[in-house]
C-alpha positions as CSV (number, residue, x, y, z in Angstrom):
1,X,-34.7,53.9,15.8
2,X,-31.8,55.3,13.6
3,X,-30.1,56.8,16.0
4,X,-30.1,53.6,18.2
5,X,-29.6,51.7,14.9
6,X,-26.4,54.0,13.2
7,X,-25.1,53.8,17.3
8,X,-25.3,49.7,17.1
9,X,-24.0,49.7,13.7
10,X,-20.3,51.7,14.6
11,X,-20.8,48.6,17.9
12,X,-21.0,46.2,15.6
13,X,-24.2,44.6,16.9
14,X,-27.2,45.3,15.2
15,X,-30.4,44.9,17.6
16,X,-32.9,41.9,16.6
17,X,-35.3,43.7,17.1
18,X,-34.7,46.4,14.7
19,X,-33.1,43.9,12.2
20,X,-36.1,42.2,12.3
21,X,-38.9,45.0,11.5
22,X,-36.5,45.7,8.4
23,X,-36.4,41.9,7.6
24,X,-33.2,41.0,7.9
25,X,-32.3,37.8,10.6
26,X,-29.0,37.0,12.0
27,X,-27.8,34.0,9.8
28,X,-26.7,31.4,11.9
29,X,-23.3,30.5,11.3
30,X,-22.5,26.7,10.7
31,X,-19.5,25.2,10.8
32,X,-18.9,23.2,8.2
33,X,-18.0,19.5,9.0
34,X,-14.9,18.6,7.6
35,X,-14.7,14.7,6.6
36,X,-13.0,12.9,8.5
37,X,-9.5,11.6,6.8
38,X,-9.4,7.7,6.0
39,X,-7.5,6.1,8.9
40,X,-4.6,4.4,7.0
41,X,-3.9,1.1,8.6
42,X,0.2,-0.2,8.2
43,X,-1.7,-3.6,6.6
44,X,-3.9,-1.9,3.8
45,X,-1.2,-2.1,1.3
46,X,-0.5,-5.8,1.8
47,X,-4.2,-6.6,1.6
48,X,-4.4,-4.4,-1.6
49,X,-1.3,-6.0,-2.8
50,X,-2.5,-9.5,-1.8
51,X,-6.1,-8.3,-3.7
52,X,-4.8,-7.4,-6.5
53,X,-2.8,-10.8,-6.8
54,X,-6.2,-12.6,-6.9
55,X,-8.1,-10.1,-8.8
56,X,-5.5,-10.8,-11.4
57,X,-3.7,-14.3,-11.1
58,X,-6.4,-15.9,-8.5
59,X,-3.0,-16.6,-6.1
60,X,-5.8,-17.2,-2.9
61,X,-7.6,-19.4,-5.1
62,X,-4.3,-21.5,-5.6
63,X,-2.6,-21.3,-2.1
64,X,-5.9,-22.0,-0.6
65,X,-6.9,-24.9,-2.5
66,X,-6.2,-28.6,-1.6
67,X,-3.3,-29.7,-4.0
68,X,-2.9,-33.4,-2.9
69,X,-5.7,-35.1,-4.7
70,X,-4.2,-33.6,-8.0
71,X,-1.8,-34.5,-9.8
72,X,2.0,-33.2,-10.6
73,X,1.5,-32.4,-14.0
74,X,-2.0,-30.4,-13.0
75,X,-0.1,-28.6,-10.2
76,X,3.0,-27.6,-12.4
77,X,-0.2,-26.7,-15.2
78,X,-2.1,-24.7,-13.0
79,X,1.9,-23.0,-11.8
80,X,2.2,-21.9,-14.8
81,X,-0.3,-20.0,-15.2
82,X,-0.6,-18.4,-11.5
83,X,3.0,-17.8,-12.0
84,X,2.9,-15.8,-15.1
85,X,-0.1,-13.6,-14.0
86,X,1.7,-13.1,-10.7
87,X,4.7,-11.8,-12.5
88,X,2.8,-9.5,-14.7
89,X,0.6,-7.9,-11.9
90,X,4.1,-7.7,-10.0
91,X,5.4,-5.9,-13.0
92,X,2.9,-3.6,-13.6
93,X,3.4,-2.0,-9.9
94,X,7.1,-2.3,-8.7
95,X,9.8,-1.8,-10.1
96,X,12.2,-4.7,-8.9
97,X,16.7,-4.8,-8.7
98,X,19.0,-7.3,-7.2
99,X,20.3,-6.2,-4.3
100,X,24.0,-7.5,-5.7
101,X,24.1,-7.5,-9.3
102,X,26.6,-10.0,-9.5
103,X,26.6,-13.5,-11.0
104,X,25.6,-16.7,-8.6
105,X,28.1,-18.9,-7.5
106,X,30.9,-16.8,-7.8
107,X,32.8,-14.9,-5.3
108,X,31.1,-11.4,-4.0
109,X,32.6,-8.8,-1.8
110,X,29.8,-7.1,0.2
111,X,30.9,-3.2,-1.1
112,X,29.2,-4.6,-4.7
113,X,26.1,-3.8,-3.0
114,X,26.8,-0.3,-2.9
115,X,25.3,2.1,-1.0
116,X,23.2,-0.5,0.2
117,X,26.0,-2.6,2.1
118,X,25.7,0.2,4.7
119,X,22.0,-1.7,5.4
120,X,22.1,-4.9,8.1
121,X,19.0,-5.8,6.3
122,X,20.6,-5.7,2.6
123,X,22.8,-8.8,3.1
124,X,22.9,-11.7,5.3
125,X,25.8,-14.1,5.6
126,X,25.1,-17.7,5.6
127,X,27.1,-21.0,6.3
128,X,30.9,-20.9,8.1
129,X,30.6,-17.3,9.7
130,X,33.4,-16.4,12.0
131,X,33.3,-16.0,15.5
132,X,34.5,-12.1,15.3
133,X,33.5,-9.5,12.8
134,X,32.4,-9.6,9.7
135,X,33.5,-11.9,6.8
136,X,35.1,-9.7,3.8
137,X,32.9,-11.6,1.5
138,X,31.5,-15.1,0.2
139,X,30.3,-16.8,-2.8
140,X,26.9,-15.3,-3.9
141,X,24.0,-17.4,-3.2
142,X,21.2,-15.6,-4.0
143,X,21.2,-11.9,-5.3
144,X,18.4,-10.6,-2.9
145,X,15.6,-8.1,-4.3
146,X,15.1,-4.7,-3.9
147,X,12.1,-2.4,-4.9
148,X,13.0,0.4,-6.9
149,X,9.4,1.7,-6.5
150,X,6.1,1.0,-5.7
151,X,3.1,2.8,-7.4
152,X,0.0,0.8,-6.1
153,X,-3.3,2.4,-7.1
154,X,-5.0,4.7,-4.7
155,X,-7.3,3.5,-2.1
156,X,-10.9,4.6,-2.4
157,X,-13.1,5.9,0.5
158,X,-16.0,3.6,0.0
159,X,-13.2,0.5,-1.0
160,X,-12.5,-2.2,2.2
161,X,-8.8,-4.0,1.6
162,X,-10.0,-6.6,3.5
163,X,-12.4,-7.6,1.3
164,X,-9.6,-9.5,-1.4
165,X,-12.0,-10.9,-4.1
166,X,-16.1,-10.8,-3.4
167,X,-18.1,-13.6,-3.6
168,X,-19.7,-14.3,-6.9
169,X,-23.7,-15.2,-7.2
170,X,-24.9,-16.5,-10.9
171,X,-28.5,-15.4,-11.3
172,X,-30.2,-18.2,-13.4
């Protein structure tokens, strides 16, 4: 039994039968399971965005109520206030710049966009265009927006984005 044991030691390959009378048993090997990463979808960061806008402001509570039975001054009210929370949650994770930092209503070339001119998406002519090429400028309607950055809060495992604000049960 040494012999044939020492012999299946150098092979690598201990007998079970020998193993066994000395108690020792070939430990099975598992393989451990790795989780699984979370399948990021292109639309969970609009539903988290579009969450957090009515964990904070209630902005699906607004939008999705009926407005016409109220009146003006109730709707500019309840504005106000949807407005200002919308801002501050905004705020609080992007950083927002105007694509042309210029003043409205004045004449704008597009090169005071900067590097961003070189983007089709960064400005779009409006009104009297030309039939060929592009216009060398125009007066500056609206500035246009930018994010600077984005730092939403990270997504948890157990957390659905399409669940935007849970129902709410009062036990009496």
């Amino acid at each position: 039994m040494a012999f044939r044991s020492f012999f299946a030691i150098l092979g690598g390959n201990l007998p079970a039968d020998i193993a066994a009378e000395f108690g020792y048993t070939k430990a099975s090997r598992k393989i451990a399971e790795v989780p699984k990463p979370q399948e990021v979808k292109t639309s969970d960061g609009a539903l988290q965005l579009l969450g957090i806008l009515q964990r904070d402001a209630r902005l699906l509570d607004f939008l999705m109520e009926e407005i016409g039975p109220y009146s003006d001054d109730q709707v500019g009210s309840a504005v106000r206030n949807v407005h200002a929370q919308c801002h501050d949650s905004l705020s609080k994770y992007f950083k927002f710049a105007p694509v042309i930092d210029g003043v409205e209503g004045t004449f704008t070339k597009p090169e005071s966009a900067g590097a961003l001119a070189r983007d089709p998406n960064a400005i779009k002519f409006i009104g009297n265009l030309p039939a060929q090429g592009k216009p060398s400028g125009g007066v500056l309607r609206h500035k246009g927006w930018r994010a600077d950055s984005a730092s939403l809060p990270a997504i948890h495992q157990k957390q659905s984005v399409s669940i935007l604000a849970p129902a709410e049960l009062e036990v009496e």
